[in-house]
VEXBADREN-266528 format. One record per residue (C-alpha): x, y, z; residue number from 1; residue in three letters. Coordinates in steps of 0.001 Angstrom, whole numbers, m for minus. Layout:
<atoms>
         x         y         z     n   res
         X         Y         Z   NUM   ALA
...
</atoms>
This chain:
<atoms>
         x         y         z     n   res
    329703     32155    m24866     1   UNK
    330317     35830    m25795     2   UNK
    327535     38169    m26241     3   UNK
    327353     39464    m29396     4   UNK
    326443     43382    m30560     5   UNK
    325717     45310    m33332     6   UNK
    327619     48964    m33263     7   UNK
    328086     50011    m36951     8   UNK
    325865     49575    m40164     9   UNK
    326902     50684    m43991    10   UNK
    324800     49572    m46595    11   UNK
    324448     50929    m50438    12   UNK
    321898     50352    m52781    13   UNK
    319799     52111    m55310    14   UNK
    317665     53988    m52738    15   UNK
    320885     55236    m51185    16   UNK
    324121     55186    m49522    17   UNK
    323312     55621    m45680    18   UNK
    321370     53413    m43245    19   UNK
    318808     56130    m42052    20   UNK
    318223     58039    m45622    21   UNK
    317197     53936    m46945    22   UNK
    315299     53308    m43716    23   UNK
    313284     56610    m44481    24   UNK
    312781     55505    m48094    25   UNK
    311710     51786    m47059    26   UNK
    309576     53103    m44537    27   UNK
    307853     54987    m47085    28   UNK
    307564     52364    m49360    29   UNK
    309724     53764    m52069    30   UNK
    310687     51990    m54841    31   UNK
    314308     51604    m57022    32   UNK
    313714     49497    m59010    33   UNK
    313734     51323    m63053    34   UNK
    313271     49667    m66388    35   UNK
    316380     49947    m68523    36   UNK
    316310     49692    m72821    37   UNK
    320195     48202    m73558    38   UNK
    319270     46825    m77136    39   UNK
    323389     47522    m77703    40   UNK
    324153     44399    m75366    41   UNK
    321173     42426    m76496    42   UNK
    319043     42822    m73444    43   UNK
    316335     45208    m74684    44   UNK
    314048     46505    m72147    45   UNK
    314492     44928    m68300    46   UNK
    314009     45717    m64555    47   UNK
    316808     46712    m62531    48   UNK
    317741     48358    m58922    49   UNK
    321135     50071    m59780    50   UNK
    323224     51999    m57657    51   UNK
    324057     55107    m58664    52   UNK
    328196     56073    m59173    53   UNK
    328077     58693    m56910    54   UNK
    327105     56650    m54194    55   UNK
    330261     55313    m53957    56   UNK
    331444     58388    m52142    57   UNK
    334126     56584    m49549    58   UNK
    336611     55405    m52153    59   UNK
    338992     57895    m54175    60   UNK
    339317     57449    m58058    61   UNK
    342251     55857    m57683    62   UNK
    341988     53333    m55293    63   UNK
    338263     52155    m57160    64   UNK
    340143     51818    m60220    65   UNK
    341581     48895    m59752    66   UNK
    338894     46915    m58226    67   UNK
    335544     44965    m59017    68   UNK
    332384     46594    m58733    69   UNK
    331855     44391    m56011    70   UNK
    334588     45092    m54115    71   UNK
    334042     48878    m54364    72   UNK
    330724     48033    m52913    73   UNK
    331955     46153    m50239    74   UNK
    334819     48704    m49531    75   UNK
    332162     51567    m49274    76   UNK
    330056     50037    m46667    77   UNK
    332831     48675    m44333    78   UNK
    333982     52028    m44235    79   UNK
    330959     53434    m43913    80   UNK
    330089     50589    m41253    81   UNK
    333620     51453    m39124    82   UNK
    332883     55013    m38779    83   UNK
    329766     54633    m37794    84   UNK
    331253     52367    m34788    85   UNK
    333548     55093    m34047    86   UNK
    336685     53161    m35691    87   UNK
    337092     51082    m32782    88   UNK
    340513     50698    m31214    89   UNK
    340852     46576    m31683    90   UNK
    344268     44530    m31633    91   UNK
    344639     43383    m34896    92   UNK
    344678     39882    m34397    93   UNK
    341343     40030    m32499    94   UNK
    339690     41567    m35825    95   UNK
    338363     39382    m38375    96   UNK
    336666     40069    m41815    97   UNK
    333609     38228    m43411    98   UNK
    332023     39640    m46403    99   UNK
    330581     37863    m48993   100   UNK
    329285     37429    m52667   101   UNK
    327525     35100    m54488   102   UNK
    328878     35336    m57910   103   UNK
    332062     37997    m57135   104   UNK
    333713     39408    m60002   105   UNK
    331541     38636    m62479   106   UNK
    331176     42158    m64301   107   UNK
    335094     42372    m64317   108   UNK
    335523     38810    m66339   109   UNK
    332541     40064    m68783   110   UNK
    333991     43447    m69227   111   UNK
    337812     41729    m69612   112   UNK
    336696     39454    m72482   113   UNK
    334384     42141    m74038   114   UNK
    337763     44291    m74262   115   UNK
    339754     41536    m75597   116   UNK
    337624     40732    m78566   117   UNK
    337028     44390    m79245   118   UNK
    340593     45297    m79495   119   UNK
    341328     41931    m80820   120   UNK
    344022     41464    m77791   121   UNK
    345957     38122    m76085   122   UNK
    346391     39943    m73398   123   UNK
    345213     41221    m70218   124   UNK
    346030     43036    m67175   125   UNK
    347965     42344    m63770   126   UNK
    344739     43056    m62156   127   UNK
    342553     40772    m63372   128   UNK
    342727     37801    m61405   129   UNK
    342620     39521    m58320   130   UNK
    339466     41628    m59436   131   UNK
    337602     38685    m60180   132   UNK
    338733     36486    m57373   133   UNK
    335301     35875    m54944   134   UNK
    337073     36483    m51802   135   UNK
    337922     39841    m52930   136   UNK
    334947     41034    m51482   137   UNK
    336625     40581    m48164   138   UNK
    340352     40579    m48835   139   UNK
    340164     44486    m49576   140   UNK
    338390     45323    m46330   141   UNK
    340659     43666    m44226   142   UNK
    343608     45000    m46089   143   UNK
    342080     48137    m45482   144   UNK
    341787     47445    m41448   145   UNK
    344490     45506    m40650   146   UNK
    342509     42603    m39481   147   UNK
    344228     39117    m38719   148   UNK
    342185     36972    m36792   149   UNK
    341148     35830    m40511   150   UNK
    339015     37077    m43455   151   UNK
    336188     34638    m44565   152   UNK
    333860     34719    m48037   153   UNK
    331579     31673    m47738   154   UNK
    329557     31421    m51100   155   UNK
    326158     30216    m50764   156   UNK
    324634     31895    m53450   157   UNK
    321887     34440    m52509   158   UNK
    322150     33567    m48422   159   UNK
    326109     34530    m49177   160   UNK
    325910     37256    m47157   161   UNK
    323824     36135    m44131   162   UNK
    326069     33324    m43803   163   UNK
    328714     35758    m43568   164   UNK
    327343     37478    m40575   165   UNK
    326357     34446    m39109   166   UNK
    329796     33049    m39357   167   UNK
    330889     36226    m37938   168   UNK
    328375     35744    m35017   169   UNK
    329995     32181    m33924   170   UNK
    333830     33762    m34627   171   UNK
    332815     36075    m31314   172   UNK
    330418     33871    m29497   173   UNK
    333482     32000    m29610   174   UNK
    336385     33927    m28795   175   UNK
    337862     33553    m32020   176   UNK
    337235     37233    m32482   177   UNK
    336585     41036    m30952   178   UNK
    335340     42524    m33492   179   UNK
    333885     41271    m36830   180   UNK
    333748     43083    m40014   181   UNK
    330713     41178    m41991   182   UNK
    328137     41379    m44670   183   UNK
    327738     41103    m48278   184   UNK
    328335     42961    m51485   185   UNK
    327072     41978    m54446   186   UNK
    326861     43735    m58173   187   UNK
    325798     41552    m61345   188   UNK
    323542     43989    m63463   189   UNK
    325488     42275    m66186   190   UNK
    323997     40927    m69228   191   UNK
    324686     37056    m68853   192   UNK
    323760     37143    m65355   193   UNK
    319912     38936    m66867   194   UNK
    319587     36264    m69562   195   UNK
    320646     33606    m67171   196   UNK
    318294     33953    m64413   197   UNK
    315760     35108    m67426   198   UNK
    316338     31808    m68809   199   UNK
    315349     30249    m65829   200   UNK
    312410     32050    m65493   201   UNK
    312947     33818    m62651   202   UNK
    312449     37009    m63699   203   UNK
    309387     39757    m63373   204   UNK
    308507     40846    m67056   205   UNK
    306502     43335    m65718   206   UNK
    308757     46322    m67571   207   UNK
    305069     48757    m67946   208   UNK
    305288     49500    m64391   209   UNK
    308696     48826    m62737   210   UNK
    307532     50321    m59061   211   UNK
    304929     46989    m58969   212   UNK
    306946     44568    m60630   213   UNK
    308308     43118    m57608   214   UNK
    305434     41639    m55902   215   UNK
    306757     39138    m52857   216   UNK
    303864     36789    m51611   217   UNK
    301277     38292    m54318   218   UNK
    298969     36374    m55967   219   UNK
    300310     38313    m58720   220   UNK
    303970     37780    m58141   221   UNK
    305850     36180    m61096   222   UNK
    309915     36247    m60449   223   UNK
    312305     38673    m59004   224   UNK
    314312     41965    m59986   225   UNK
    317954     41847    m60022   226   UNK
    319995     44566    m57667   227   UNK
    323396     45511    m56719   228   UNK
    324159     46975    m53030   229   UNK
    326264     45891    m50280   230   UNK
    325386     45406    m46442   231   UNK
    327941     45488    m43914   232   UNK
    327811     45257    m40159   233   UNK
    330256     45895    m37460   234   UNK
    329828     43060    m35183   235   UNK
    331550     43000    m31364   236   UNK
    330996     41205    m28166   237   UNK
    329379     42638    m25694   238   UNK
    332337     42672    m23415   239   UNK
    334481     45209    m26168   240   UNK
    331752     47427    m26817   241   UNK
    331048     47714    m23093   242   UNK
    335030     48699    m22755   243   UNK
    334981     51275    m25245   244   UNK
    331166     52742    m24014   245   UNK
    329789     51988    m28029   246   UNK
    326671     52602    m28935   247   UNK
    324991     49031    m29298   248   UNK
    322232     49595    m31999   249   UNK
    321327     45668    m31833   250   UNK
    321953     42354    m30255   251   UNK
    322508     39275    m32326   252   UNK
    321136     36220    m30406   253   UNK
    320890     33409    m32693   254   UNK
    322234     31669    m36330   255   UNK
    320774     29208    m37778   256   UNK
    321996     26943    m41041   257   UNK
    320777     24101    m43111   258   UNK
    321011     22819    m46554   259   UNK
    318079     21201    m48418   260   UNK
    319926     18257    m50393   261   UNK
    317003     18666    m52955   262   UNK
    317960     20755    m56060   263   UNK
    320892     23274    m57672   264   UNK
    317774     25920    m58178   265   UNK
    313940     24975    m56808   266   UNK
    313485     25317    m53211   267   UNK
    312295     22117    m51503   268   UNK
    308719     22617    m51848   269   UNK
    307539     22016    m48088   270   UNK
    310108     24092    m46642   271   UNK
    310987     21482    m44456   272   UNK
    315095     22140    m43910   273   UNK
    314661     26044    m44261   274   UNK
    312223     25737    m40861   275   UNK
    314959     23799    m39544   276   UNK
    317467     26940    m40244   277   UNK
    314772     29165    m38558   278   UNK
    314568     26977    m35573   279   UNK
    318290     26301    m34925   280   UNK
    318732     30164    m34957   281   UNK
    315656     30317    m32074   282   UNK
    317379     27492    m30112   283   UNK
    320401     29576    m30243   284   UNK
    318539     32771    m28867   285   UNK
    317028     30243    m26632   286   UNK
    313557     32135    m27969   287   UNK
    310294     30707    m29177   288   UNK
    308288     31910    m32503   289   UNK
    306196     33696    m29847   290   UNK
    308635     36045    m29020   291   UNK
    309555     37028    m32220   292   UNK
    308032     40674    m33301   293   UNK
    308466     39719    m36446   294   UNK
    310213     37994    m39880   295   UNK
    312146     39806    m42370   296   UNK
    311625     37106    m45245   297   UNK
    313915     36460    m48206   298   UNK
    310950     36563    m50227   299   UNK
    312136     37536    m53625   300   UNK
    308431     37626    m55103   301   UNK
    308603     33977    m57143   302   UNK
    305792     31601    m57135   303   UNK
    307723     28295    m55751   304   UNK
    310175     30154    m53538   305   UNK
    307520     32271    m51721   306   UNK
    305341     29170    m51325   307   UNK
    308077     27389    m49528   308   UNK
    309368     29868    m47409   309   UNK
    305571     30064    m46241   310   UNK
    305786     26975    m45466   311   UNK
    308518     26923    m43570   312   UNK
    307117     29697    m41408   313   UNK
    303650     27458    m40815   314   UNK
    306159     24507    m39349   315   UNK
    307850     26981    m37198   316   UNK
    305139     29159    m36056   317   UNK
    302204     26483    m36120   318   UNK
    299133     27880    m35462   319   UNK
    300188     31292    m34011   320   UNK
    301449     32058    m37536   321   UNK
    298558     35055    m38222   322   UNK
    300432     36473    m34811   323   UNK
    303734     36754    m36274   324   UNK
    304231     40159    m38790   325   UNK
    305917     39077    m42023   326   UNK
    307956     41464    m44287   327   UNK
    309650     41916    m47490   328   UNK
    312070     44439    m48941   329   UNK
    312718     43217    m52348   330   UNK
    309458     44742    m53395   331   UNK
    311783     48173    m53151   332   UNK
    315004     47471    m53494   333   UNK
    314972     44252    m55911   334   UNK
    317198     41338    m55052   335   UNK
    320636     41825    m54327   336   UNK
    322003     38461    m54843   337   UNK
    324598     37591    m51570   338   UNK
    323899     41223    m50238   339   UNK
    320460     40891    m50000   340   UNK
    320627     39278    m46661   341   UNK
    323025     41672    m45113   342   UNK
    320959     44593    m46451   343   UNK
    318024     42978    m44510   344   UNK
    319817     42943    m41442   345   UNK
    320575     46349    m41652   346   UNK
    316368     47406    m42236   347   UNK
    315860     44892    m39234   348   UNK
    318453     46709    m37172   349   UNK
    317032     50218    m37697   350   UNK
    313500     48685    m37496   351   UNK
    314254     47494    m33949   352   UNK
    315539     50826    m32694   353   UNK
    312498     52586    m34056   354   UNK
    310179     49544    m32885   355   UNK
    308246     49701    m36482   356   UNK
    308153     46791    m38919   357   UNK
    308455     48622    m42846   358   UNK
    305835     47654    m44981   359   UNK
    305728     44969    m48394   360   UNK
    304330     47858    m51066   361   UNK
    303346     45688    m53646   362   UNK
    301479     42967    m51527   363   UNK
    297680     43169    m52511   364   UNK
    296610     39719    m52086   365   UNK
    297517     36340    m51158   366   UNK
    296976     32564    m52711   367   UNK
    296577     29620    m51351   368   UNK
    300244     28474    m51079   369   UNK
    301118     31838    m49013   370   UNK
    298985     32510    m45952   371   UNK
    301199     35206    m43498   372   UNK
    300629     38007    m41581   373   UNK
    302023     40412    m44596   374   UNK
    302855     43875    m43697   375   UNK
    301369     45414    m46465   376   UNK
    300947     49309    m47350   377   UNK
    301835     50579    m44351   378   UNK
    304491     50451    m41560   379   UNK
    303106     48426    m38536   380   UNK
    304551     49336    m34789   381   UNK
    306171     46720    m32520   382   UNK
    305260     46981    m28783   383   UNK
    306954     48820    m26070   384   UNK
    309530     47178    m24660   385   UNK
    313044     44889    m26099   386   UNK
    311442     43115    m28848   387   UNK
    313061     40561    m31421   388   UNK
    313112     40283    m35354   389   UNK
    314194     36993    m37589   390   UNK
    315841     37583    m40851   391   UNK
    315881     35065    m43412   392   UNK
    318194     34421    m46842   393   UNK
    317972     31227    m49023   394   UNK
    319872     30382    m51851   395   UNK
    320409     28276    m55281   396   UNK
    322108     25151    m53987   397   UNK
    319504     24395    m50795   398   UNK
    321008     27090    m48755   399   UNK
    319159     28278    m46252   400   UNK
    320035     31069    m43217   401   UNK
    318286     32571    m40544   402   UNK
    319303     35138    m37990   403   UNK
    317694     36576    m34863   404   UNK
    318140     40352    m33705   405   UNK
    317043     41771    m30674   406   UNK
    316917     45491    m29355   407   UNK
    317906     43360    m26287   408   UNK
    316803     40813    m24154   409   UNK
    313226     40529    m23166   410   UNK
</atoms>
């Protein structure tokens, strides 16, 4: 089995468009998330975490023109993610792509059918199939590289994207691949995907005071706040980054996957098939909860999916679980669908070379259903030494992902 590396990271969200400059903001506990008055498209006031259009700063006019929002996402931070790397020189048919999104070109079919009622047209453009298509996402960034050893979009809702990497991760461990382009991107600030998840009462209505609205494992939590972003990852085995003297910013030891089989939207309440995820990806790192320094947690702040994820970290951990630090980034950067994963990779990455865990802002106090080690207001340091973080993503469907980073091995 091939060692697999981490030499490139390119993420973009609405606390910026460069891994350190949205470390420093996480670290600080800053917040993105804005509330929003659209009474034009029948949303009124709401919560959002929007990137800003000059973030998109890789991509010339022309070439986003044609594309997805999505995809311009996804384009940005693979490019961003290959310089970073230091382009690496890879045969082509050793270079893979896998880049997700859980609902793709959504804004593009809304905006298509919003233009054909307008104008009263029975027509629409060449481009529109291919800016809606999911795999898009992908398709475009290895168009963009070159790569043939296959481009892969698994949909799994919100864990989209850390199924992506962790596909990526077995492509390598494998020999299937060199070098693996993967992430997620991820843009649906669109108004049926606001009334839809509002209609399932996911949502925080807390529009007084966006910057504690999202409140993962809070008493006070009471849904999520929808994001756009992408996180991308240049992924490599050990052996090619060790040819081409690359800077290795992490190891990734272990992937872990499992479905629930209980429900299209509710988490399984005990959290019994998402521990399994987290302990298939230990197996695989051939670690114990023990040597973890700590959990990035999907955690998108509602009351059922907190609970169980809680769970699932008192099955895995046992009674050591007060040892193990527990984070959550949505509280900043609201949840970014497939990329939210991805994005959390990328804060676990950076988090591992600086040996501090960033803090949950808007954690205060905890109920009965959620008792973890949160790393509240402030930053809390990891010890000397290699040390090793898990990163977690669930989804609608049962889908449930879990990944294990190292600085290396300890």
């Amino acid at each position: 089995m091939q060692e697999v590396v981490v030499t490139g990271i390119g993420v973009l969200a609405s606390l910026g468009n460069e891994i350190n400059a949205i470390f420093d903001r996480v670290l600080a506990g800053t917040c993105g998330i804005t509330c929003v008055g659209d009474d034009q498209r029948g949303l009124g006031d709401h919560l959002e975490a929007r990137v800003p259009d000059h973030y998109i700063d890789q991509l010339s006019g022309h070439e986003s023109s044609g594309m997805d929002r999505s995809v311009a996402f996804s384009m940005n931070a693979a490019r961003s993610a290959w310089k970073m790397a230091g382009q690496p020189e890879v045969n082509t048919p050793d270079l893979a792509v896998s880049i997700s999104a859980g609902l793709g070109g959504l804004t593009s079919i809304r905006a298509t059918l919003d233009k054909q009622r307008q104008q009263h047209q029975n027509t629409v453009r060449a481009s529109t199939v291919p800016r809606v298509m999911p795999n898009a996402v992908a398709a475009k960034v290895a168009i963009d590289l070159g790569a043939q050893a296959g481009t892969y979009s698994p949909v799994s809702a919100c864990a989209s994207g850390l199924e992506a990497i962790a596909l990526a991760h077995g492509l390598i461990a494998s020999g299937q691949a060199e070098v693996v382009v993967a992430g997620g991107s991820e843009a649906v600030l669109d108004p049926l995907t606001v009334m839809g998840f509002g209609a399932l009462r996911a949502l925080s209505t807390n529009t007084t005071d966006p910057a504690a609205a999202s409140r993962p494992f809070d008493r006070e939590r009471d849904g999520f706040v929808l994001a756009e972003g992408a996180g991308v990852l240049v992924l490599e085995s050990m052996t090619h980054a060790r040819r081409r003297s690359a800077q290795v910013l992490c190891h990734v030891e272990g992937a872990g996957i499992t479905s629930d089989g209980h429900h299209l939207v509710a988490p399984e309440p005990t959290g019994l098939m998402a521990a399994a995820a987290m302990s298939k990806a230990l197996k695989m790192a051939r670690r114990t909860g023990a040597d973890l320094s700590g959990v990035y947690a999907h955690a998108t702040g509602t009351i059922a999916g907190d609970a169980a994820e809680a769970y699932a970290m008192r099955r895995v951990f046992g009674q050591d679980v007060g040892d193990v630090p527990v984070t959550a980034l949505k509280s900043m950067t609201g949840h970014l669908v497939g990329a939210s994963g991805p994005l959390a990779a990328a804060i676990a990455a950076r988090a591992l070379s600086e040996r501090v865990i960033t803090p949950t802002p808007n954690f205060v106090d905890t109920d009965i259903d959620v008792d973890l080690n949160v790393v509240a207001k402030e930053p809390r340091e990891m010890p000397a030494g290699p040390n090793a973080l898990m990163v977690n993503a669930f989804g609608f469907g049962g889908q449930n992902v879990s990944l294990v980073l190292s600085s290396a091995r300890g």
